[in-house]
Backbone and ligand atoms as CSV (ligand in chain L), in Angstrom:
chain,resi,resn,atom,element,x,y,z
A,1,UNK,N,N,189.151,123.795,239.534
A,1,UNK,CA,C,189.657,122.758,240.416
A,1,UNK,C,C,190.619,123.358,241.435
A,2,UNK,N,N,190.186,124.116,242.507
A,2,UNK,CA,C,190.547,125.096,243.526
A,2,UNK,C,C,191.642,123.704,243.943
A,3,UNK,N,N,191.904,122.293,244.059
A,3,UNK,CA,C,192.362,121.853,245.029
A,3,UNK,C,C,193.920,121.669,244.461
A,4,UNK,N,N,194.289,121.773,243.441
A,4,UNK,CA,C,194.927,121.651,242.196
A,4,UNK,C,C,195.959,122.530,242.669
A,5,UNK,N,N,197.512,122.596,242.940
A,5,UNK,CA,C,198.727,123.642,243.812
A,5,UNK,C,C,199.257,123.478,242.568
A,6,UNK,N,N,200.534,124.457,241.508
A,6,UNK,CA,C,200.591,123.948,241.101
A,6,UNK,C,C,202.667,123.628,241.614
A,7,UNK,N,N,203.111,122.601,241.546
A,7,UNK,CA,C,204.368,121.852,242.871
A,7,UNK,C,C,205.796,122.113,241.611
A,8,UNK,N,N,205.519,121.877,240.137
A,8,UNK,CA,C,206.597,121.996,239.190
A,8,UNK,C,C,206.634,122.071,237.922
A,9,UNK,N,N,207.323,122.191,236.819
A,9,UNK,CA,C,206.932,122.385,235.475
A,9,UNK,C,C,208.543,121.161,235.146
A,10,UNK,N,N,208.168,120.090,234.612
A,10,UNK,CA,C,208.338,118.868,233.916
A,10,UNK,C,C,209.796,118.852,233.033
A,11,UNK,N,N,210.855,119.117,232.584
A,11,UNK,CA,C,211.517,119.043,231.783
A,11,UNK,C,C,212.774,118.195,231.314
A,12,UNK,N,N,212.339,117.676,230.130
A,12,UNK,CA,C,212.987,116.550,229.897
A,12,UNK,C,C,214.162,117.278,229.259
A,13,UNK,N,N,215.450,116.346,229.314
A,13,UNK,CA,C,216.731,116.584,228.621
A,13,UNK,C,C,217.501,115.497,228.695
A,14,UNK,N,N,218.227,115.638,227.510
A,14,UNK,CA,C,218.671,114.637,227.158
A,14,UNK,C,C,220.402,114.211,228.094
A,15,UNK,N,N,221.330,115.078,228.474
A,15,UNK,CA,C,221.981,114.916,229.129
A,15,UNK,C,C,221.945,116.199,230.289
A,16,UNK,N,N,221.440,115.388,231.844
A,16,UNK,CA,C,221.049,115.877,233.234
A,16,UNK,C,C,222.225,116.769,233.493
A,17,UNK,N,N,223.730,116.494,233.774
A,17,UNK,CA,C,224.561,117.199,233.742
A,17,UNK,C,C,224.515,118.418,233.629
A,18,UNK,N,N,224.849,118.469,231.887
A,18,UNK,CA,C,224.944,119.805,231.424
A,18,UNK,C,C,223.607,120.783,231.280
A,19,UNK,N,N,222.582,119.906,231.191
A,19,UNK,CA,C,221.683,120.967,231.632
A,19,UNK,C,C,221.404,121.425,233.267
A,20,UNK,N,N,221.645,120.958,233.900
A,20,UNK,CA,C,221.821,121.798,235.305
A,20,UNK,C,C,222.368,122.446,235.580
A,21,UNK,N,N,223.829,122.003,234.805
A,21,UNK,CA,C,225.256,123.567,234.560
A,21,UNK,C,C,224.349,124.472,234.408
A,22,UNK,N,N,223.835,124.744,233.245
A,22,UNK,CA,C,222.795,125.730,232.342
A,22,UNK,C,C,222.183,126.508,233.060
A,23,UNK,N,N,221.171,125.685,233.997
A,23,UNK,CA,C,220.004,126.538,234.645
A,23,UNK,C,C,220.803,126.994,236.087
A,24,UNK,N,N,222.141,126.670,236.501
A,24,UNK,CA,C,222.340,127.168,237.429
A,24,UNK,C,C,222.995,128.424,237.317
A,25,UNK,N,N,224.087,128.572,235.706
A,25,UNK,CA,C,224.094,129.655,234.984
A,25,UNK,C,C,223.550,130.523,235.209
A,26,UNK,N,N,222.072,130.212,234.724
A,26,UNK,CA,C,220.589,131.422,234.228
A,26,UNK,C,C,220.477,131.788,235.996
A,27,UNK,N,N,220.786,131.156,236.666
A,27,UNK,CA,C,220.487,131.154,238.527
A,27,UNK,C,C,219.918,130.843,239.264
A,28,UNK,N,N,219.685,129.440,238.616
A,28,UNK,CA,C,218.501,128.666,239.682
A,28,UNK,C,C,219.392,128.393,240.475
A,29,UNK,N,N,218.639,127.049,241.645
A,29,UNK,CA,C,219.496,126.610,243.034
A,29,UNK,C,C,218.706,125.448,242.660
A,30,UNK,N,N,220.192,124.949,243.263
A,30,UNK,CA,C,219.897,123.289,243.294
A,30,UNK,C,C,218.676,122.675,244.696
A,31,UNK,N,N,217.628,122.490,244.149
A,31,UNK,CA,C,216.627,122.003,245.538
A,31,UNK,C,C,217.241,120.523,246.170
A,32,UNK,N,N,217.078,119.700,245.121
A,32,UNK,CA,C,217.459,118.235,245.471
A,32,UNK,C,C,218.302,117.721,244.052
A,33,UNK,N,N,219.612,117.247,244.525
A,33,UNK,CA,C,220.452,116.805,243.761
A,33,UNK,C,C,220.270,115.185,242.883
A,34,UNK,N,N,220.642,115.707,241.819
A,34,UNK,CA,C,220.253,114.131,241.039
A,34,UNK,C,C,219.970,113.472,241.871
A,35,UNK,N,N,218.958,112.342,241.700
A,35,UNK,CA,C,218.830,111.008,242.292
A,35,UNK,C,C,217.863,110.399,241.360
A,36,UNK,N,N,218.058,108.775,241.555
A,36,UNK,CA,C,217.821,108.093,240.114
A,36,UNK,C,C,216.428,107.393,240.789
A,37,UNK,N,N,215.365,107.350,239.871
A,37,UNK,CA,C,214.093,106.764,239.993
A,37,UNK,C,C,214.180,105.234,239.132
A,38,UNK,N,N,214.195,104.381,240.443
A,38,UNK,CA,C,214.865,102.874,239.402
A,38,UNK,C,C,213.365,102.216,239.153
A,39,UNK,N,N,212.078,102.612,239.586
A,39,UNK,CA,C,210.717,102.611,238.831
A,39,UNK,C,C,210.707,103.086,237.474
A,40,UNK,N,N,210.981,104.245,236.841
A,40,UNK,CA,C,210.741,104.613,235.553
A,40,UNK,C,C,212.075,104.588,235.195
A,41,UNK,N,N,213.351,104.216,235.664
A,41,UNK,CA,C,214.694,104.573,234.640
A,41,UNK,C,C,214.704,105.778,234.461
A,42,UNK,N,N,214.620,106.783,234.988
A,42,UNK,CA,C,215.472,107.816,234.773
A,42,UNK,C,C,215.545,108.709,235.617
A,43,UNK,N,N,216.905,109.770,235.669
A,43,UNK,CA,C,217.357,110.662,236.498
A,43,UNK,C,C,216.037,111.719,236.855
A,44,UNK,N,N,216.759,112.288,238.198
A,44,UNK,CA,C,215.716,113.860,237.902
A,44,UNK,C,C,216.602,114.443,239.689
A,45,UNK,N,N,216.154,115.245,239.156
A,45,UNK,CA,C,217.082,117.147,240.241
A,45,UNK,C,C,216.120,118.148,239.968
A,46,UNK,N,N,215.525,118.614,241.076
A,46,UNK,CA,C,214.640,120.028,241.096
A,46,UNK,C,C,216.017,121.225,241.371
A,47,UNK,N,N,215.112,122.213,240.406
A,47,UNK,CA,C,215.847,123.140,240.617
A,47,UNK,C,C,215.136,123.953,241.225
A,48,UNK,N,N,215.335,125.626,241.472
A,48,UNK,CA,C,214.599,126.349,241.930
A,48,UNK,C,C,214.790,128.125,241.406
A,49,UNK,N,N,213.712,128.357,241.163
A,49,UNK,CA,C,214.298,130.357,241.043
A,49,UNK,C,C,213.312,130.900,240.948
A,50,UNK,N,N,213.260,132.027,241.789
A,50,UNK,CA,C,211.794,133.292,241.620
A,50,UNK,C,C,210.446,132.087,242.176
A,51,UNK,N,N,210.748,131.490,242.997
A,51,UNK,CA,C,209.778,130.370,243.232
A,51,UNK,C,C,208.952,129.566,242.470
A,52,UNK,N,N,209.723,129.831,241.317
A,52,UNK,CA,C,209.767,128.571,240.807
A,52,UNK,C,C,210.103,127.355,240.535
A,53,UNK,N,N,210.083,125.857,240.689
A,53,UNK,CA,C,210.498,124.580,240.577
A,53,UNK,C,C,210.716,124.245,239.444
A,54,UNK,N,N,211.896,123.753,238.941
A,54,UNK,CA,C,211.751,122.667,237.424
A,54,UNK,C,C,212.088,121.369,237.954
A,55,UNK,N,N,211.694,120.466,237.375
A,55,UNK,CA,C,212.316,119.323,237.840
A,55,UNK,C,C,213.058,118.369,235.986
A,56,UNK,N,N,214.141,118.452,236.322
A,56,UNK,CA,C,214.528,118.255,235.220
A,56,UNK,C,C,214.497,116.263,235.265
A,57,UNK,N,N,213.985,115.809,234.221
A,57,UNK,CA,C,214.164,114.568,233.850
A,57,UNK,C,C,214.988,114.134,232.978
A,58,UNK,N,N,215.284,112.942,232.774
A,58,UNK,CA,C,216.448,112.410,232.019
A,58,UNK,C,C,216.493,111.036,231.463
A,59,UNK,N,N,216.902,110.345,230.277
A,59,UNK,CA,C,216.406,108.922,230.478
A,59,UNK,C,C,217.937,108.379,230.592
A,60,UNK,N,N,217.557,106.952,232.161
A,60,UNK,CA,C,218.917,106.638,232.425
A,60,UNK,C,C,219.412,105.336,231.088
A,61,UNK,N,N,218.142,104.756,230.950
A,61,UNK,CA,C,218.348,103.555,230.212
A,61,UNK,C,C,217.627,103.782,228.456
A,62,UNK,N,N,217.582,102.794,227.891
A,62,UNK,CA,C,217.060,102.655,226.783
A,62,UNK,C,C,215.710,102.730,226.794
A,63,UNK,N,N,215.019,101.660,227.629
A,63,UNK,CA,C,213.598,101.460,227.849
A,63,UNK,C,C,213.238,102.166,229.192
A,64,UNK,N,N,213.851,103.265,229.505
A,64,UNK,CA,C,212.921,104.174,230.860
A,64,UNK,C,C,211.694,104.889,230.085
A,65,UNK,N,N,211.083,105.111,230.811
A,65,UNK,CA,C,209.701,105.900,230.572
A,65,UNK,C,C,209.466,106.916,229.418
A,66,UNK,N,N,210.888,107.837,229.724
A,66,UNK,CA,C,210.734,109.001,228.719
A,66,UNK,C,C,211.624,108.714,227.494
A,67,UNK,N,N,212.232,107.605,227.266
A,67,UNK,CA,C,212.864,107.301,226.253
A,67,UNK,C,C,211.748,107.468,225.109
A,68,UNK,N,N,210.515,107.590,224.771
A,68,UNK,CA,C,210.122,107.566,224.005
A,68,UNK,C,C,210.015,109.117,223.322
A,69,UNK,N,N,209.130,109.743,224.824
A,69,UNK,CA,C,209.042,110.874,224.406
A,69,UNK,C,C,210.175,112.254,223.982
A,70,UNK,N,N,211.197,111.290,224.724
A,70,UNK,CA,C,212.314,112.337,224.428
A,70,UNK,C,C,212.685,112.818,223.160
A,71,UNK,N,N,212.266,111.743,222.333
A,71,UNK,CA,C,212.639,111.615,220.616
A,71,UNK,C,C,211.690,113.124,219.920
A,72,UNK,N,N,210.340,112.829,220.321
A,72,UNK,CA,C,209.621,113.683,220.311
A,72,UNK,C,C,209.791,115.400,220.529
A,73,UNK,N,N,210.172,115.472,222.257
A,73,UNK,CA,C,209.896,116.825,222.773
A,73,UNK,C,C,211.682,117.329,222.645
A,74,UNK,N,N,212.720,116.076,222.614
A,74,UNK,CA,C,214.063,116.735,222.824
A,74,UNK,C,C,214.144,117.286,224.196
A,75,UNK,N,N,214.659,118.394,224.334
A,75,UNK,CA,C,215.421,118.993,225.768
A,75,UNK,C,C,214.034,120.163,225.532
A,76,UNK,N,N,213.290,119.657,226.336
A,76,UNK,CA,C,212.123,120.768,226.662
A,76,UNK,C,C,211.321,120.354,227.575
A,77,UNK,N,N,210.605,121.638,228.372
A,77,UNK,CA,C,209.340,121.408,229.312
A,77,UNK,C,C,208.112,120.604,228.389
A,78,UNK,N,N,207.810,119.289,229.390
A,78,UNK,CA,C,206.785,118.396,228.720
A,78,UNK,C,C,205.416,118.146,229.543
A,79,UNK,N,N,205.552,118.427,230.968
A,79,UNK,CA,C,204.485,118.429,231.904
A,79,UNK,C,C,204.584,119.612,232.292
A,80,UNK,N,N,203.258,120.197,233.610
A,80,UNK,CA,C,203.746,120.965,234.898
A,80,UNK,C,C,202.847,119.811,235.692
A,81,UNK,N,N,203.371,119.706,237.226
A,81,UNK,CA,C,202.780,118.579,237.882
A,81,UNK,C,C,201.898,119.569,238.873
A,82,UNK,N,N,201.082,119.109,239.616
A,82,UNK,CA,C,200.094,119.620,240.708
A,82,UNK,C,C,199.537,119.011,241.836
A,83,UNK,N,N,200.267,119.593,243.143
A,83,UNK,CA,C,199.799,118.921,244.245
A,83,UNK,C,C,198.222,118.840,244.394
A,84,UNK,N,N,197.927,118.340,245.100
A,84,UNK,CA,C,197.116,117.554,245.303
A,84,UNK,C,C,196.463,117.222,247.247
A,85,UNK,N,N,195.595,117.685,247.612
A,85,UNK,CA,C,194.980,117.251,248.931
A,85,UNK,C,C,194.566,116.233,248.605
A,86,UNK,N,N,193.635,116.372,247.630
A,86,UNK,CA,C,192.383,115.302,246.865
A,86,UNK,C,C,192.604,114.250,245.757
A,87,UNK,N,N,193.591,113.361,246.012
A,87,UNK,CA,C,194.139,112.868,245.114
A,87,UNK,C,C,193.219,111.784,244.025
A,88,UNK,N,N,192.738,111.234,245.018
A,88,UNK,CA,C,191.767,110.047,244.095
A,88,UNK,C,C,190.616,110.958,243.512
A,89,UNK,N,N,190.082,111.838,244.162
A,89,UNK,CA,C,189.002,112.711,243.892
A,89,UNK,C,C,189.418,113.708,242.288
A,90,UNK,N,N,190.468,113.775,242.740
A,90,UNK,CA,C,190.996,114.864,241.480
A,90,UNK,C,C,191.335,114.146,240.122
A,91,UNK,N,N,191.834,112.728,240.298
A,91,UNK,CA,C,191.824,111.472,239.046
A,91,UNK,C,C,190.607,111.454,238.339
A,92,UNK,N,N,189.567,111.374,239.729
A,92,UNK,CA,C,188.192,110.954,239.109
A,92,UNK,C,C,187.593,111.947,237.920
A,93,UNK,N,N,187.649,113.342,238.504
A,93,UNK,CA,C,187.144,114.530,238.242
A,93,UNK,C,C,187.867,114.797,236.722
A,94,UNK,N,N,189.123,114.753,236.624
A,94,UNK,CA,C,190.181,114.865,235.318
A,94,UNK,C,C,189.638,114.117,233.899
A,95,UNK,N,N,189.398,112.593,234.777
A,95,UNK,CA,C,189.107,111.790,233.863
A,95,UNK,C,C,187.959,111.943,233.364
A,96,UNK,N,N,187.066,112.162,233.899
A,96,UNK,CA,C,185.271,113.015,233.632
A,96,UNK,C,C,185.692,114.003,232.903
A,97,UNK,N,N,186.459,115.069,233.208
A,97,UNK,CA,C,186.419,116.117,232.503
A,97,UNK,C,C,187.269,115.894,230.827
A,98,UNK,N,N,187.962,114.740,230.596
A,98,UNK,CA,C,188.265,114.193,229.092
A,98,UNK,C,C,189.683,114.145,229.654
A,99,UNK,N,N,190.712,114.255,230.366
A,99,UNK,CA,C,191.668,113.966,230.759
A,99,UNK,C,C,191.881,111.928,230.417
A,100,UNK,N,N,192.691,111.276,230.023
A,100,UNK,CA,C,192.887,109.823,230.138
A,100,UNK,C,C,194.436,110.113,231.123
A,101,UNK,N,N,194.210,108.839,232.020
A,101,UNK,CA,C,195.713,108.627,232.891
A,101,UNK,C,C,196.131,107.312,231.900
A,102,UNK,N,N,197.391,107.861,231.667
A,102,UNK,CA,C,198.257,106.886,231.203
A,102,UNK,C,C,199.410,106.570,231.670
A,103,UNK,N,N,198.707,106.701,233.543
A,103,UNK,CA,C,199.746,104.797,233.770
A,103,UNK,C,C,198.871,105.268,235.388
A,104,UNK,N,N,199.107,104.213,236.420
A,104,UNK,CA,C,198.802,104.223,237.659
A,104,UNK,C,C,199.498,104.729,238.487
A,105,UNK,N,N,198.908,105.093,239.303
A,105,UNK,CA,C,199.437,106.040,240.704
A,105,UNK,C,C,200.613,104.837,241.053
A,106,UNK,N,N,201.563,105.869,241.372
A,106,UNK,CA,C,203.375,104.987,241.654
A,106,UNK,C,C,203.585,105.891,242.532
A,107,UNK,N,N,204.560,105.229,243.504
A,107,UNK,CA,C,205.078,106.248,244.092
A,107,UNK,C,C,206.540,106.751,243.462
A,108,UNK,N,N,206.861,108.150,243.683
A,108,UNK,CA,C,207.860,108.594,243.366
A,108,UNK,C,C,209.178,108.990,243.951
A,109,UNK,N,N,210.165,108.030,244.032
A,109,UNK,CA,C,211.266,108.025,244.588
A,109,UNK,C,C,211.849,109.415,244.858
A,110,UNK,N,N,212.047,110.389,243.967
A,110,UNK,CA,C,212.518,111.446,244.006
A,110,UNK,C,C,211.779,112.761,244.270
A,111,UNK,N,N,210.232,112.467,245.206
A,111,UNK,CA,C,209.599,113.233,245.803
A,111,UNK,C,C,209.049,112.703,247.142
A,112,UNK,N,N,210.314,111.915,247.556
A,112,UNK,CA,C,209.889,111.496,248.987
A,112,UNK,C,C,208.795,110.059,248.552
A,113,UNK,N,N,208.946,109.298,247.683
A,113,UNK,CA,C,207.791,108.153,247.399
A,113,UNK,C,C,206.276,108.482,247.651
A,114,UNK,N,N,205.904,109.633,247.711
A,114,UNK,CA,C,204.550,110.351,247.378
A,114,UNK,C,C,204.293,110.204,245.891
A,115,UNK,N,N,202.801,109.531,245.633
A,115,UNK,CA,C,202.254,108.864,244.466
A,115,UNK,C,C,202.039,110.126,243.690
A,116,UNK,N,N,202.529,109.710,242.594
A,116,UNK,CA,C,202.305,110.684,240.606
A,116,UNK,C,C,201.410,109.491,239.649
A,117,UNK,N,N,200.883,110.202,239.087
A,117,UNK,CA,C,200.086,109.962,238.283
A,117,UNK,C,C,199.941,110.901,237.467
A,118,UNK,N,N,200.362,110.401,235.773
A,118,UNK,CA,C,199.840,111.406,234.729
A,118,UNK,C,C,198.955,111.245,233.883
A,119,UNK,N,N,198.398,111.818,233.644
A,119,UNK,CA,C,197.569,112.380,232.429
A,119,UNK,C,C,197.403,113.109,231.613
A,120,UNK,N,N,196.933,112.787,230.066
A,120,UNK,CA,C,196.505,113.207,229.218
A,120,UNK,C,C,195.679,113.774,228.587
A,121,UNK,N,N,195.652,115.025,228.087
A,121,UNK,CA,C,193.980,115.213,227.207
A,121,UNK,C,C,194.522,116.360,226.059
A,122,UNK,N,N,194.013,115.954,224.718
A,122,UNK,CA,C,194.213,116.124,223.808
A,122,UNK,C,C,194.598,118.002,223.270
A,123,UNK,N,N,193.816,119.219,224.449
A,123,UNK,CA,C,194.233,119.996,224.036
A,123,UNK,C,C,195.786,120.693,224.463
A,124,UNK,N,N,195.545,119.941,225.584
A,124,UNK,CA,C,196.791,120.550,226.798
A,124,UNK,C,C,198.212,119.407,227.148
A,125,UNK,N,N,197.708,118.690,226.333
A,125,UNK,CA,C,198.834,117.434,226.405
A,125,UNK,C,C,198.955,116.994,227.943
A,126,UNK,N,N,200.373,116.207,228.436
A,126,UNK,CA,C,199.865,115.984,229.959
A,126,UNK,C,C,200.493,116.593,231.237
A,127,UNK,N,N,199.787,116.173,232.276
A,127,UNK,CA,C,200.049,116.946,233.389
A,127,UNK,C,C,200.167,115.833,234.263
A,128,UNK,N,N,201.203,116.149,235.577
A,128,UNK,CA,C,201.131,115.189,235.951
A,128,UNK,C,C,200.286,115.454,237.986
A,129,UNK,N,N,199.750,114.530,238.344
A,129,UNK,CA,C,199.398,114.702,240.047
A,129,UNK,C,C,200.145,114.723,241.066
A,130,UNK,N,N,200.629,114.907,242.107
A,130,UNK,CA,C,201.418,114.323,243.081
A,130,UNK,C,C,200.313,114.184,244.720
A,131,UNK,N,N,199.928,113.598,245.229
A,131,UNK,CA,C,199.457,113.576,246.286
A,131,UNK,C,C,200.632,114.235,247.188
A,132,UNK,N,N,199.588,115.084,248.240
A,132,UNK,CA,C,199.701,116.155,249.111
A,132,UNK,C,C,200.701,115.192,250.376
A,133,UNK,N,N,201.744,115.740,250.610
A,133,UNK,CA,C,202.288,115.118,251.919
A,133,UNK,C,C,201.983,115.345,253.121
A,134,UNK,N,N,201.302,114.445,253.746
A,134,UNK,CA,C,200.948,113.991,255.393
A,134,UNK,C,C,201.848,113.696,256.091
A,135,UNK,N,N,201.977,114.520,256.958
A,135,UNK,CA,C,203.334,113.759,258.007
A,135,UNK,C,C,202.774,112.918,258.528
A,136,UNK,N,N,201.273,112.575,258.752
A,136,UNK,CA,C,201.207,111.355,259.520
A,136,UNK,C,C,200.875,110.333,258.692
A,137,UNK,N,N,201.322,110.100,257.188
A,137,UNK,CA,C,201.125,109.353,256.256
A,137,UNK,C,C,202.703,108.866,256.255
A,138,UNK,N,N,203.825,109.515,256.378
A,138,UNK,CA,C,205.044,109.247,256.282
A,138,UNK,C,C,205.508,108.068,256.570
A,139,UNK,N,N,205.982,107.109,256.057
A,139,UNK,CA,C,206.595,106.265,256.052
A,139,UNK,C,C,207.984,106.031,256.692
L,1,NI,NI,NI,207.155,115.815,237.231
């Protein structure tokens, strides 16, 4: 799936703060500073190093999104996400290939409101999409 970039690697933690202390420690750079996604309830801040992206997640409330999984994964990488030219095309193709999306294309506050969509499949756990930014799509 040549169309597939891949944009970040997913990581949940339980308090946003002190784990950004952390990775700025180790020597990442701050890309984009906390800002709160009031669609799913919870925080998130990309970091950056060796060109690489994390985007750290966080749950703000009780019932945000990752409140569940957090119980689960704790303070760890849980996705990597992947831009996307071909966005509907690449859903289709995922889901054919045994991938399930478990939830609908949203847009995402804290990537410029460019639509995510994740998915699941049983060997690789999930990944999430981001459609490709158009400046002449910009809002
Ligand atoms: Ni992500």
């Amino acid at each position: 799936m040549q169309s597939l970039r891949i944009h970040h690697i997913g990581y949940l933690v339980k308090k946003i703060e002190k784990a950004k202390q952390t990775f700025l420690a180790l020597g990442y750079l701050i890309e984009q500073d906390t800002v709160y996604d009031d669609i799913r309830k919870v925080n998130i801040c990309f970091l950056t190093r060796d060109g690489y992206r994390v985007e750290l997640v966080s749950p703000a409330t009780e019932d945000s999104v990752v409140s569940g999984l957090i119980k689960r994964y704790k303070n760890s990488p849980y996705h990597i996400c992947y831009e996307t030219d071909d966005f509907e095309a690449d859903i289709a193709r995922l889901t054919d290939d045994g991938f399930i999306a478990i939830d609908t294309p949203t847009p995402a506050p804290a990537l410029g409101g460019r639509d995510v969509v994740f998915l699941s499949n049983a060997a690789i756990g999930m990944l999430e999409l981001l459609r490709t930014n158009h400046p002449e799509q910009t809002s």
